[in-house]
C-alpha positions as CSV (number, residue, x, y, z in Angstrom):
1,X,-52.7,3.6,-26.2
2,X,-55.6,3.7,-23.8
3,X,-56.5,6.5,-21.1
4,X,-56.3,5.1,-18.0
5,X,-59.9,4.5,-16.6
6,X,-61.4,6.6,-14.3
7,X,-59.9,6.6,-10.6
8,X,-60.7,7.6,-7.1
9,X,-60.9,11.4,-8.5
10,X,-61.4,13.1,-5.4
11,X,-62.7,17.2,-4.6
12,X,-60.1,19.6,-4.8
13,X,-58.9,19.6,-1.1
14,X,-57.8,23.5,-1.8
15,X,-59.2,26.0,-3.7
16,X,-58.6,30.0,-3.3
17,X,-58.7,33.2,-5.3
18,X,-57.9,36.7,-4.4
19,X,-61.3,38.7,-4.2
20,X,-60.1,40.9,-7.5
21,X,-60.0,37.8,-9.4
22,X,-56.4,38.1,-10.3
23,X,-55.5,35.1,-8.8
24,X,-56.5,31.5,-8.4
25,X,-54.9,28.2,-6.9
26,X,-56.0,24.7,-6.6
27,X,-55.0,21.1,-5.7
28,X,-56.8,18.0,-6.2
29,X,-55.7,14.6,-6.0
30,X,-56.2,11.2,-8.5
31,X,-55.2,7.9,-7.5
32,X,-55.6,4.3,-9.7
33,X,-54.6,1.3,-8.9
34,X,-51.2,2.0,-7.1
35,X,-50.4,5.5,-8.2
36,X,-51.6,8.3,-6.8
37,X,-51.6,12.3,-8.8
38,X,-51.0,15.0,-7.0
39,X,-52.0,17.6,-9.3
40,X,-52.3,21.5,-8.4
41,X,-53.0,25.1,-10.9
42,X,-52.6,28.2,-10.0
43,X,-53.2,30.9,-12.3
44,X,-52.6,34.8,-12.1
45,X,-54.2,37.7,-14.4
46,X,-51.2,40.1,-16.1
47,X,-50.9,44.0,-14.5
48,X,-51.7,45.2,-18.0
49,X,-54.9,42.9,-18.6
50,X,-58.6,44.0,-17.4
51,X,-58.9,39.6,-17.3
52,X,-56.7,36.6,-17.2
53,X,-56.8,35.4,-20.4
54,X,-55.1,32.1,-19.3
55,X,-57.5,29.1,-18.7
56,X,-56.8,25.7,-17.7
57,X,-58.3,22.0,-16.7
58,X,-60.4,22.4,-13.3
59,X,-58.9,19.1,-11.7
60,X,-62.4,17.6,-10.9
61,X,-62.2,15.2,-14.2
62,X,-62.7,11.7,-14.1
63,X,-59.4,11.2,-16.6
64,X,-56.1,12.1,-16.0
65,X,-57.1,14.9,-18.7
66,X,-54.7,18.4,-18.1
67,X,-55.1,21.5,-20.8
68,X,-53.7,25.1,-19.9
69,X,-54.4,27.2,-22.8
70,X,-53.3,30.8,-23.5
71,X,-55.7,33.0,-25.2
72,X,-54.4,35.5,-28.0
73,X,-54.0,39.2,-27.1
74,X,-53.9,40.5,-30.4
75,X,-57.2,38.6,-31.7
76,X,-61.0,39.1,-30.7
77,X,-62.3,37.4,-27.4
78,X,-58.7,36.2,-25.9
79,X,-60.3,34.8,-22.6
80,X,-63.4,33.5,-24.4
81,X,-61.1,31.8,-26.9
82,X,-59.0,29.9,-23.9
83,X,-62.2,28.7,-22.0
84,X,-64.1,27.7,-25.5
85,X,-60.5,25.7,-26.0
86,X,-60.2,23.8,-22.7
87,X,-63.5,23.2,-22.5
88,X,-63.8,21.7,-25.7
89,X,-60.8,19.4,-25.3
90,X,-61.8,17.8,-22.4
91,X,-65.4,17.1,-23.6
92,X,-63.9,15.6,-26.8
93,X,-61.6,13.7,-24.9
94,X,-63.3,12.1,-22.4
95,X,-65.8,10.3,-23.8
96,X,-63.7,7.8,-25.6
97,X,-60.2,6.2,-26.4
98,X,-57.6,8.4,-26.3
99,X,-54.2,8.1,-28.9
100,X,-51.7,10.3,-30.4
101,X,-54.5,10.7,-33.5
102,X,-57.6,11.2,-30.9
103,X,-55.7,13.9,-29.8
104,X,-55.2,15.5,-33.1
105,X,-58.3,14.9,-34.1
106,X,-59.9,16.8,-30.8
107,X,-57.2,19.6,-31.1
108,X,-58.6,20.1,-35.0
109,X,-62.0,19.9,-33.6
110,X,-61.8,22.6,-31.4
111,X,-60.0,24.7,-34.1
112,X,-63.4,25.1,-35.8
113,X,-66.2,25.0,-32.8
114,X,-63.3,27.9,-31.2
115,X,-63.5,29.8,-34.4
116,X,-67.4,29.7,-35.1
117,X,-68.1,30.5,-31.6
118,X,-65.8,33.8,-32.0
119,X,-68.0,34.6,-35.7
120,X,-71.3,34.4,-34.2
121,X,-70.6,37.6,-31.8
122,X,-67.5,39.3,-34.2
123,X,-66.0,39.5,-37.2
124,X,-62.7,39.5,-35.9
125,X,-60.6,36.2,-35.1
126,X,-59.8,35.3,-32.3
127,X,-57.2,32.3,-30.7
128,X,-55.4,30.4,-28.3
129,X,-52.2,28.8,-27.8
130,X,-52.5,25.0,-26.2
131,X,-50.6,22.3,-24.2
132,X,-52.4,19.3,-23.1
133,X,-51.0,15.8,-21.5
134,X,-52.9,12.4,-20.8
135,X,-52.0,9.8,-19.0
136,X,-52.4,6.4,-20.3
137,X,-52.2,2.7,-18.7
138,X,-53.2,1.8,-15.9
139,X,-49.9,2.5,-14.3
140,X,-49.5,6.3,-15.7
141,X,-46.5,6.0,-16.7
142,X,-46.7,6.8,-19.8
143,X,-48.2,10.5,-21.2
144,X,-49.1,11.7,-24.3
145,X,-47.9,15.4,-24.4
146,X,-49.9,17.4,-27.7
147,X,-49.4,21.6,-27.8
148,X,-50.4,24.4,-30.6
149,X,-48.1,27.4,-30.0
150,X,-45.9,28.8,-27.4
151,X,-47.4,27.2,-23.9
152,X,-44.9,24.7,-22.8
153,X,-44.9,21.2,-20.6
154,X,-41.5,20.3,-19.1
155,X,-40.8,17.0,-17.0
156,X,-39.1,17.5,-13.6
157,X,-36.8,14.2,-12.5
158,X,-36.7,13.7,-8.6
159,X,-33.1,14.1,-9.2
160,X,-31.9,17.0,-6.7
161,X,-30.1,19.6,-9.3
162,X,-31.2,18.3,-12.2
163,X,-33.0,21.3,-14.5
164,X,-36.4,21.0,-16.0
165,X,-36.9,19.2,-19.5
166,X,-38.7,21.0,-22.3
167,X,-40.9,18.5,-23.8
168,X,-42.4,20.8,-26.5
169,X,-41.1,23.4,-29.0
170,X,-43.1,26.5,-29.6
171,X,-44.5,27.1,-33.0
172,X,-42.8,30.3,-33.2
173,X,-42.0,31.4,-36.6
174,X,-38.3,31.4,-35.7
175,X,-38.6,27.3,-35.1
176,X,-40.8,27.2,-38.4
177,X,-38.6,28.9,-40.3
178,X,-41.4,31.8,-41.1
179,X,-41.7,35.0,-41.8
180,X,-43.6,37.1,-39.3
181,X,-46.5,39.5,-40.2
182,X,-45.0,43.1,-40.5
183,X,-44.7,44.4,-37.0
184,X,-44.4,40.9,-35.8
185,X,-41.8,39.4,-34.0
186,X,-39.9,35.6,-35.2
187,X,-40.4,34.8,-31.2
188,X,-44.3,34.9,-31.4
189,X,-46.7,32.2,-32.4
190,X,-47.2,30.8,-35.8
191,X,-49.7,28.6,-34.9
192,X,-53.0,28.9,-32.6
193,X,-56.0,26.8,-32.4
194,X,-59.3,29.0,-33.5
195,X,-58.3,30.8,-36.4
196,X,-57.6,28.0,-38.8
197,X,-53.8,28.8,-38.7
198,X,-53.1,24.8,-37.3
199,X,-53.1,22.1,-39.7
200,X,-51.1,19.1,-38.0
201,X,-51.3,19.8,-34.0
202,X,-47.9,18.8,-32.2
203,X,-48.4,15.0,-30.1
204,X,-45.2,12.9,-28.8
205,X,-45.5,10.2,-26.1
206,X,-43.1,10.3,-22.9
207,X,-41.9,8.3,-20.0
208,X,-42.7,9.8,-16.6
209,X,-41.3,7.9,-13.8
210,X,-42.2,7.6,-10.0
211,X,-41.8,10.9,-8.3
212,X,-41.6,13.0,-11.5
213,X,-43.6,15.7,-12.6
214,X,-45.3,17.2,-15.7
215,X,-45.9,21.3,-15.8
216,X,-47.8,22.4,-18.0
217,X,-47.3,26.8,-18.5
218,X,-48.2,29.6,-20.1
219,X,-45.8,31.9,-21.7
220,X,-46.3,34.4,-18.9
221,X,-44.1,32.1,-16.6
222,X,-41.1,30.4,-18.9
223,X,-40.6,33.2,-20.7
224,X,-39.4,34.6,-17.0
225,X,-38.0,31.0,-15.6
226,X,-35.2,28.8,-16.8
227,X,-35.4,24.8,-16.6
228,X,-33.4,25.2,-13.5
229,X,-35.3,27.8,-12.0
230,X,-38.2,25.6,-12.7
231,X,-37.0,22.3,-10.8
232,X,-35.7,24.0,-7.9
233,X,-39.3,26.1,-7.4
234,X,-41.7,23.0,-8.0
235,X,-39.1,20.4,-5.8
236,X,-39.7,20.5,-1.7
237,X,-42.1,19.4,0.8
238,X,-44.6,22.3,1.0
239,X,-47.5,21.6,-0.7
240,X,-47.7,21.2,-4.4
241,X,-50.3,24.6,-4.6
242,X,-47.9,26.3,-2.9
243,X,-44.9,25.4,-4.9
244,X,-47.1,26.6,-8.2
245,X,-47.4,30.0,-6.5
246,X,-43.9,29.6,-5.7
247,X,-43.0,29.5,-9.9
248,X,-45.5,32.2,-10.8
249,X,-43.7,35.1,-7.9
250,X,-40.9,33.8,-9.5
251,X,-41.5,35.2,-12.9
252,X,-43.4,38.0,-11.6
253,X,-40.5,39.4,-9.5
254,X,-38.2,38.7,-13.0
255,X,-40.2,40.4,-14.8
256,X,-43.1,38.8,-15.9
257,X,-46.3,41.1,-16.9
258,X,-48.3,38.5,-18.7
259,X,-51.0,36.2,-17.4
260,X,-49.0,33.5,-16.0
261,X,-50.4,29.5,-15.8
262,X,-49.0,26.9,-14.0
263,X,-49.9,23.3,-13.9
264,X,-48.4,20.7,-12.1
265,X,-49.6,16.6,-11.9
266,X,-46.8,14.7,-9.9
267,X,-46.8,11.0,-10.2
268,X,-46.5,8.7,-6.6
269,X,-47.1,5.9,-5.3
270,X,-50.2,5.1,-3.2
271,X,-49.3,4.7,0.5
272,X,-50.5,1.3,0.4
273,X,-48.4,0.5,-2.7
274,X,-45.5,1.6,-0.7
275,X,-46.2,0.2,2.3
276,X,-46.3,-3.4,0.2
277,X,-43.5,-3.2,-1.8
278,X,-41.8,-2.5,1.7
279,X,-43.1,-5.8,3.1
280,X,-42.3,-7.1,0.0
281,X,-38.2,-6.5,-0.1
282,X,-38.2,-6.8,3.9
283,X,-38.9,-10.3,3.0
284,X,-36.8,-10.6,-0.1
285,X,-34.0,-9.7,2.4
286,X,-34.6,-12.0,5.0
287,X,-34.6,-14.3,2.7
288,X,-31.0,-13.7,0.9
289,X,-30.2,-13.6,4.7
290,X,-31.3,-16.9,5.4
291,X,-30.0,-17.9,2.4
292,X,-26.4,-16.6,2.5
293,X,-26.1,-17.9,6.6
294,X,-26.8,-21.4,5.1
295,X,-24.0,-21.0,2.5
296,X,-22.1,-20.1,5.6
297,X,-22.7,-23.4,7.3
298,X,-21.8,-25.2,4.6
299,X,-18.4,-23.8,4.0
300,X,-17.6,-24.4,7.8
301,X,-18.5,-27.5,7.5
302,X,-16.5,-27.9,4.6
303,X,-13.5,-26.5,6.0
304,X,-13.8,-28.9,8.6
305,X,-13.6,-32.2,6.7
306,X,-9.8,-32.3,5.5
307,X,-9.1,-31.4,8.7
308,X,-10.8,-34.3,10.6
309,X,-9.6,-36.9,8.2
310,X,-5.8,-36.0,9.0
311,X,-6.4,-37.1,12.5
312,X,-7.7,-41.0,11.3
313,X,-5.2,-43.7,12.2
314,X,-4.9,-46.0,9.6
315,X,-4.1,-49.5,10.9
316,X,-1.4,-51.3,8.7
């Protein structure tokens, strides 16, 4: 599959942080062709972290291109290690074709440039945890989803009630069927990108319909929000920023003391689009009306016939 070329990628129309850099939200919009991505981040530093070690896409690419990555705690360089990541993704990625083995490929690629950029100032390792989507076609409707670790992407339905979907499953050594190191836990990550620990990077390709949505998180937030808390924080009319806020108070006030990332890209339909494929069935209608009042005619008239006939004299 192909990326879709590069569309009408406009400034973020939002952008704010708190001034003690523990928070940050933006919203940027990309339209091709007849669809139209809302896309919005927000991201928020952990009480018990000095920085967020969370980083994510900036939403000013010219491909519909979205990484969050989650950098490790326990290794050296956690926030350089996420940046390093997201950044190297994105210049991989862009500057060709991008498939199921592209993305593998880049993911691999930034294994090694993340881990030799930790060795040059430490001899400690260092990593992140990854999850990355792409939108491909010129209708982007169709997503290649790709993630090393425990950050997650889920697909909300515009379907009122209906819960998230998890779209990924965390390399946890409880889903590998692992041991952990001693003092570890079967709940954290197996496998990170920047330590050599990933061989064959996660990739799957999924639908995502008109009015859906892709969100891609950090630990900090679904470790704290169920699929249903999910849909019902990132569905509504207030803007899609605001909605990403919305999910990370959410997992704050439950409980949440990690950096917490949320990404959302919603897939519409370009006002114009709309506004055509309203002419279009206003005059498919009028039409079957037109249609279906001539069939009426014709069955009056056909009622009338016998009827006529009965009334003929016929001379002997």
């Amino acid at each position: 599959m192909n990326v879709a070329s590069a569309g009408d990628r406009q400034a973020p129309r939002r952008e704010s942080a708190r001034s003690d850099g523990s928070a940050f939200v933006r919203e940027a919009v990309f339209a091709t062709g007849e669809i139209r991505l809302d896309t919005a981040v927000a991201s928020s530093r952990g009480r018990s972290h000095a920085v967020n070690e969370d980083w994510h896409s900036a939403l000013g690419g010219t491909s519909p291109l979205f990484v969050v990555a989650d950098g490790v705690s326990s290794g050296a360089m956690a926030s350089s290690a996420s940046r390093g990541l997201v950044s190297r993704l994105h210049e991989t990625l862009e500057r060709g074709r991008i498939d199921a083995d592209a993305m593998r490929s880049a993911v691999l690629d930034a294994d090694r440039e993340v881990g030799r950029s930790i060795a040059s100032l430490t001899n400690a390792s260092g990593a992140a945890t990854v999850a990355l989507c792409a939108g491909t076609g010129a209708s982007l409707s169709r997503w290649l989803v790709a993630w090393v670790g425990d950050c997650r992407v889920y697909r909300v339905s515009a379907q009122d009630g209906a819960p998230a979907q998890l779209l990924t499953l965390d390399d946890t050594y409880r889903h590998l069927n692992e041991q952990p190191p001693p003092g570890g836990s079967l709940d954290d990550p197996a496998r990170m990108v920047g330590n050599g620990a990933v061989d064959v990077p996660n990739v799957r390709d999924v639908d995502l319909g008109r009015d859906e949505m892709l969100l891609l998180c950090s630990d900090g937030v679904h470790k704290h929000a169920g699929p249903h808390d999910i849909a019902r924080l990132l569905r509504g009319p207030t803007p899609l920023a605001a909605r990403c806020l919305r999910l990370i108070e959410f997992a704050r006030t439950s409980g949440s003391n990690d950096d917490a990332t949320v990404l959302v890209v919603h897939r519409a339909e370009r006002a114009r689009a709309r506004l055509a494929r309203l002419v279009l069935i206003g005059a498919l209608i009028a039409l079957a009306a037109g249609a279906l009042l001539l069939l009426a005619a014709d069955w009056v008239t056909a009622q009338r016939l016998p009827a006529a006939a009965t009334h003929v004299k016929v001379q002997p």
